[in-house]
C-alpha positions in Angstrom: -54.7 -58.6 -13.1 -52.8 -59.7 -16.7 -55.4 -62.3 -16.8 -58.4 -60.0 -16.2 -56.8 -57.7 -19.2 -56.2 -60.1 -21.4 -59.5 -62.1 -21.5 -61.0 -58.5 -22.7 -59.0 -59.0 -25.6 -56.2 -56.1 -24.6 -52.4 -56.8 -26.0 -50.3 -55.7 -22.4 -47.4 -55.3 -25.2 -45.9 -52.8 -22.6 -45.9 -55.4 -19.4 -42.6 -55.8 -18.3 -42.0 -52.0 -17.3 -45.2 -52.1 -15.0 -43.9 -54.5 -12.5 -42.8 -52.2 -10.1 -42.1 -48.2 -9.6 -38.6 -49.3 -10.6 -38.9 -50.5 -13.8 -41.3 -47.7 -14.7 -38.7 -45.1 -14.0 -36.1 -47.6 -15.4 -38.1 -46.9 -18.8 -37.8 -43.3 -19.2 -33.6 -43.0 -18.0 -33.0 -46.3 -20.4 -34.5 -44.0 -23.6 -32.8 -40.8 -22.6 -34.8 -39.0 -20.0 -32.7 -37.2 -17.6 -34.5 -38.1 -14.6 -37.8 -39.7 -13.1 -39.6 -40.2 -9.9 -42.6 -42.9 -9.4 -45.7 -42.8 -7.1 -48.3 -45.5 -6.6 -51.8 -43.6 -6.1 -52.1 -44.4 -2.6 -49.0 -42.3 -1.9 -50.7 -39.9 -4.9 -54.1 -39.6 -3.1 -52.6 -39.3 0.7 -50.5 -36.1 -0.9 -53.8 -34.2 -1.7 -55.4 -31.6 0.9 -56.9 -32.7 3.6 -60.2 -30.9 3.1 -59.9 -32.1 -0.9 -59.9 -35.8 0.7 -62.6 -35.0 3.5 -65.3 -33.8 0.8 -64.7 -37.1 -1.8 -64.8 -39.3 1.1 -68.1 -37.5 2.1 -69.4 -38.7 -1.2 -70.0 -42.5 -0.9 -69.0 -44.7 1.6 -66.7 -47.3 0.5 -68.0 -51.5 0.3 -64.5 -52.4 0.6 -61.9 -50.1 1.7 -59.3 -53.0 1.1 -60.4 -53.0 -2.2 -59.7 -49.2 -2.9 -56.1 -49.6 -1.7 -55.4 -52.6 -3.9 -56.6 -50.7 -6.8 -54.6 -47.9 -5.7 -51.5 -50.0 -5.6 -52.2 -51.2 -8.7 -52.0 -47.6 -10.5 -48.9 -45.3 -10.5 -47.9 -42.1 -12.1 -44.5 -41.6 -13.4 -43.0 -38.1 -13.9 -39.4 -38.0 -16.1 -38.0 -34.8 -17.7 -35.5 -33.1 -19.9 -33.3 -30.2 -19.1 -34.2 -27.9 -16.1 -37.9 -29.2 -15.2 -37.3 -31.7 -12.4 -39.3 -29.7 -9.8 -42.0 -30.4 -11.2 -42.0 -34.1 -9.8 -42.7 -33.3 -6.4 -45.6 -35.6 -5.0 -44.9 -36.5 -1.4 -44.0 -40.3 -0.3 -41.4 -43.0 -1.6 -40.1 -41.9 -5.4 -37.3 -43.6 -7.1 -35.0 -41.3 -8.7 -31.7 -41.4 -11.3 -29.9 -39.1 -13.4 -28.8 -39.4 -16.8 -42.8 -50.3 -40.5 -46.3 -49.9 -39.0 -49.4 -52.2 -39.1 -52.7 -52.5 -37.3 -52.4 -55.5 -34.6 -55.6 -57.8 -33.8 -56.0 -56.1 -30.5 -56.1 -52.3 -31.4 -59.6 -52.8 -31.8 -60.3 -53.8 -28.0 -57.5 -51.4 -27.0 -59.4 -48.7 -28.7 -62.6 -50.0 -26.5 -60.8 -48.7 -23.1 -61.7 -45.5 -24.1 -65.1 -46.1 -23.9 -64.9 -47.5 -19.9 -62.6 -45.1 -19.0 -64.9 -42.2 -20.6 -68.1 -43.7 -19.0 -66.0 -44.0 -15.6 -65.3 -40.9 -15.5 -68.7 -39.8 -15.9 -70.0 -41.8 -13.4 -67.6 -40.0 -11.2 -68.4 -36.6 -12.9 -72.2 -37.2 -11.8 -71.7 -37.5 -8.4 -69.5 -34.6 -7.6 -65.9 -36.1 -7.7 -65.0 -32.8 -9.5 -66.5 -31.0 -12.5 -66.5 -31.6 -16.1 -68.9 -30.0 -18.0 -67.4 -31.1 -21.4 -67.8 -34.6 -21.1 -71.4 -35.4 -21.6 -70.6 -34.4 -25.5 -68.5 -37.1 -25.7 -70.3 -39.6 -24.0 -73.9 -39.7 -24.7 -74.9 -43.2 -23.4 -76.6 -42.8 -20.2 -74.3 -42.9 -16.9 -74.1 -46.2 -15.2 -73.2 -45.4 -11.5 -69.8 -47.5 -10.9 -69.0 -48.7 -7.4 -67.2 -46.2 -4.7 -64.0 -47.8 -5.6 -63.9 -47.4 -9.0 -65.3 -43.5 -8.7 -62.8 -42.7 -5.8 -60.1 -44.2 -8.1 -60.6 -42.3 -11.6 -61.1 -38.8 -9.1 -57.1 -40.1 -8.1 -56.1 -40.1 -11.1 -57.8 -37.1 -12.8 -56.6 -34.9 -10.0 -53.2 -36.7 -9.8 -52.3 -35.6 -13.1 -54.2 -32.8 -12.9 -51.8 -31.8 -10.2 -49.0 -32.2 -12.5 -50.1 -29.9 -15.4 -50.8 -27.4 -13.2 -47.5 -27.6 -11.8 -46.2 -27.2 -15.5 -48.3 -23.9 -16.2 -47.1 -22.5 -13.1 -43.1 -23.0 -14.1 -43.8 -22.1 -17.4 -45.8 -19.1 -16.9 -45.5 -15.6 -18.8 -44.0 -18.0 -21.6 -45.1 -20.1 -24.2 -45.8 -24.0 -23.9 -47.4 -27.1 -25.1 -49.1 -29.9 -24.1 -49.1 -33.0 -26.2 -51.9 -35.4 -24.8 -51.3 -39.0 -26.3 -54.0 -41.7 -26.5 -56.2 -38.7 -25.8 -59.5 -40.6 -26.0 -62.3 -38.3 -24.9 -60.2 -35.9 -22.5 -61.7 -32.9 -22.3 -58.7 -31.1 -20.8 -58.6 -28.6 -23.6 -62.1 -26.9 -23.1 -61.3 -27.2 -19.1 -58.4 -25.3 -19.7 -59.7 -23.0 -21.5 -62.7 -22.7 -18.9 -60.1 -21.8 -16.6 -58.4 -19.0 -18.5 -55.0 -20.9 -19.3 -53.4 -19.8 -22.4 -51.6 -22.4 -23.9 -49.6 -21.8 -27.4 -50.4 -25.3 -28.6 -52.1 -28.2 -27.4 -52.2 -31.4 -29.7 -54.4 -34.5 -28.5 -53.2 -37.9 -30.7 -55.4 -41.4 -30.8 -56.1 -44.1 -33.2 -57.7 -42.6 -36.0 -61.0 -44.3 -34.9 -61.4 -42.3 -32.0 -60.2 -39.2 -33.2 -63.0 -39.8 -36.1 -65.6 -39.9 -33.5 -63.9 -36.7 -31.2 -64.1 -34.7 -34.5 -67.4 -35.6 -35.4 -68.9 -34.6 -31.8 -66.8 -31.5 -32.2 -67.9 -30.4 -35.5 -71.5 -31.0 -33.8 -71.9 -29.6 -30.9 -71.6 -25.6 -31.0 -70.3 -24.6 -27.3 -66.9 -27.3 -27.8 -66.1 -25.6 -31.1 -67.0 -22.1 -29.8 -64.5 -22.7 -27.5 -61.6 -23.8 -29.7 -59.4 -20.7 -30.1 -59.4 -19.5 -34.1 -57.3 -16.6 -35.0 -58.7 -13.4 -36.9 -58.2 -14.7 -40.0 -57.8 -18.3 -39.2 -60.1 -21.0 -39.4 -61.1 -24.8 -37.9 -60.0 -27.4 -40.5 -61.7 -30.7 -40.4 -61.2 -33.6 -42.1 -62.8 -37.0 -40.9 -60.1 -38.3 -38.7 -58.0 -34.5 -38.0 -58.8 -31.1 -37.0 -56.5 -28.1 -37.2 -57.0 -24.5 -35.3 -54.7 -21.9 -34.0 -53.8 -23.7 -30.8 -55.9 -26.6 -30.9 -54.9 -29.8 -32.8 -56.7 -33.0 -32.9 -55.1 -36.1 -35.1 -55.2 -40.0 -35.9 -52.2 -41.3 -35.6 -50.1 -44.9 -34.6 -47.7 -43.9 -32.0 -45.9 -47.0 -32.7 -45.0 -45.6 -36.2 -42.3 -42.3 -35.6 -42.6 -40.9 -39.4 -45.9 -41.1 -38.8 -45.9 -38.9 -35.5 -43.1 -36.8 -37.1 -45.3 -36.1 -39.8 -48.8 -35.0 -37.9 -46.8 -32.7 -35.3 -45.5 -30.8 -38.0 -48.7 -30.7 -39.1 -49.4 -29.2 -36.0 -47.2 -26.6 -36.5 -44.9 -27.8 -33.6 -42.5 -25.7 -31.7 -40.0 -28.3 -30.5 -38.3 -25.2 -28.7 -40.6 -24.4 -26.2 -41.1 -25.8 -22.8 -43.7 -29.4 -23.9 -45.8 -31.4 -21.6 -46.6 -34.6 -22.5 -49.5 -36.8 -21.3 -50.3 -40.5 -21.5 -53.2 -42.1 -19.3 -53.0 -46.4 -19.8 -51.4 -46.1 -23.2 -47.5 -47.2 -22.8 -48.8 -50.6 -21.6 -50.4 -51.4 -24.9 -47.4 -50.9 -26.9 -45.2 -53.2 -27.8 -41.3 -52.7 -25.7 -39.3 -52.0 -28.7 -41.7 -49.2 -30.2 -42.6 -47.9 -26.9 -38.6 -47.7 -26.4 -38.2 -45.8 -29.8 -41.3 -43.5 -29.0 -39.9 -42.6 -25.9 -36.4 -41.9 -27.0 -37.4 -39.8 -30.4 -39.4 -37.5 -27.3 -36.4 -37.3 -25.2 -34.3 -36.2 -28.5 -36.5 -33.8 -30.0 -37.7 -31.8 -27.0 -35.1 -30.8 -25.0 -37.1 -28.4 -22.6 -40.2 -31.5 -21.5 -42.1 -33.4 -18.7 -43.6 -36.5 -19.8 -46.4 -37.6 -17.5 -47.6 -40.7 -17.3 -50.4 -43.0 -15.3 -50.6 -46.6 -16.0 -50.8 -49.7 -14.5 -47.9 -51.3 -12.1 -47.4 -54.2 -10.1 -48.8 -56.0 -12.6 -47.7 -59.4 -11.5 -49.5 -59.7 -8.6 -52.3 -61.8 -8.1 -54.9 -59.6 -7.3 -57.8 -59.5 -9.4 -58.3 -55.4 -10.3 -58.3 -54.7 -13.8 -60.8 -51.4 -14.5 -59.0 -49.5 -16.8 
């Protein structure tokens, strides 16, 4: 699997805290998270409804079932937390549980490229019924490449894995305000779904590499129905600027996560409430930074919002020799 990664030309500056569900939770209590639980996405995918599994499994039969449960081993979400919001790690199965200068590297380039084959993934998936998205074909206009059963069966895992997990969230939290703070958001199109779906949510900030934010903003600013749907107070207004874009609850910015003046900086652009009860969200994104600034990141989080979840689906095991590698 390293290999796989790193003949696409992707850093793994993160590796050593995806070699087990351990060392995963291990991260988040070392940098001042109170608690944590781990789940591999077999366990993940054996929690959901029987009838939810029943109709995907309808969809395509499988060339290798192996195959799916290797690349299901080979995933995991992580849930840790601040203050009072430990219920909200509640999959089913094994967990592991305790209490208590910037610049650009040669890589970011091909790290920015998994946003593209995760994107096209998903809407391979998206096509043929895993679930509905139907914000995503304005982000990705290339046409859809059907992926194999094991790939599509995967990325519905781990859409409706953490999709499982902010719902949880917006349950505890609701009647009140709250946040969700989507890191390495690439395409997501959580907002608009949300929004579909009649959530209110106070603030909701997606953060990237300014490259992909560039190209998120431009297929906003184009594409009526997206910006229609972005919520814009009676006297506000959307605020664009090539790489950012600023509305009453929606915030989209470029930003290095491995740089915390930087981050400090766009949230308050953002007009954070570091009060309030804060999701945050990271899909394959820890693993590509390097330990030490992944370690501050994660500790500056834990310190600033005392009332947040931080969810997180990346990569584990990664030292075994099996050959899955589709981000």
């Amino acid at each position: 699997m390293l290999g796989n990664l790193r003949a696409r030309g992707c850093n793994l500056a993160g590796v050593d805290a995806c070699t087990s569900l351990e060392t995963q939770v291990s991260r988040f209590l070392d940098c001042g998270w109170h608690g944590a639980r781990a789940w591999d996405m077999v366990q993940v995918y054996q929690s959901l409804p029987n009838g939810e599994r029943q109709r995907i499994e309808r969809l395509e039969m499988l060339d290798e079932g192996e195959l799916l449960v290797q690349l299901f081993q080979h995933y995991a979400i992580t849930i840790a937390w601040v203050a009072k919001l430990d219920e909200l790690a509640t999959f089913p199965g094994n967990s592991q549980r305790r209490g208590s200068a910037m610049c650009s590297h040669p890589c970011d380039e091909a790290v920015i490229a998994t946003n593209d084959d995760a994107s096209e993934c998903k809407r391979s998936a998206v096509r043929l019924g895993y679930w509905q998205d139907d914000y995503l074909g304005y982000f990705v206009k290339s046409p859809a490449e059907r992926k194999a059963p094991e790939i599509n069966r995967g990325y519905f895992a781990r859409v409706r894995g953490v999709e499982i997990c902010i719902e949880k969230f917006l349950h505890r939290t609701a009647g009140n305000p709250c946040q969700i703070i989507n890191l390495g958001c690439g395409f997501d199109t959580l907002y608009w779904r949300l929004r579909e779906a009649g959530h209110a949510i106070a603030n909701f900030i997606e953060l990237d590499f300014p490259t992909v934010t560039a190209r998120k903003c431009y297929a906003i600013k184009r594409n009526k129905r997206l910006l229609d749907k972005i919520h814009v107070a009676e006297d506000g207004e959307v605020r664009l600027s090539p790489t950012d874009l600023h509305a009453s609850n929606y915030h989209i910015m470029g930003v290095d996560l491995r740089n915390i003046d930087e981050l400090h900086n766009k949230l308050n652009q953002a007009e954070i409430d570091y009060t309030i009860p804060t999701i945050f969200l990271a899909e394959c994104v820890l693993v590509y930074i390097e330990t030490q600034n992944c370690h501050n990141l994660l500790k500056w989080l834990a310190g600033h919002f005392p009332t947040s979840v931080f969810v997180n689906y990346e990569q584990v095991n990664m030292n075994d020799r099996e050959e899955i590698c589709r981000h």
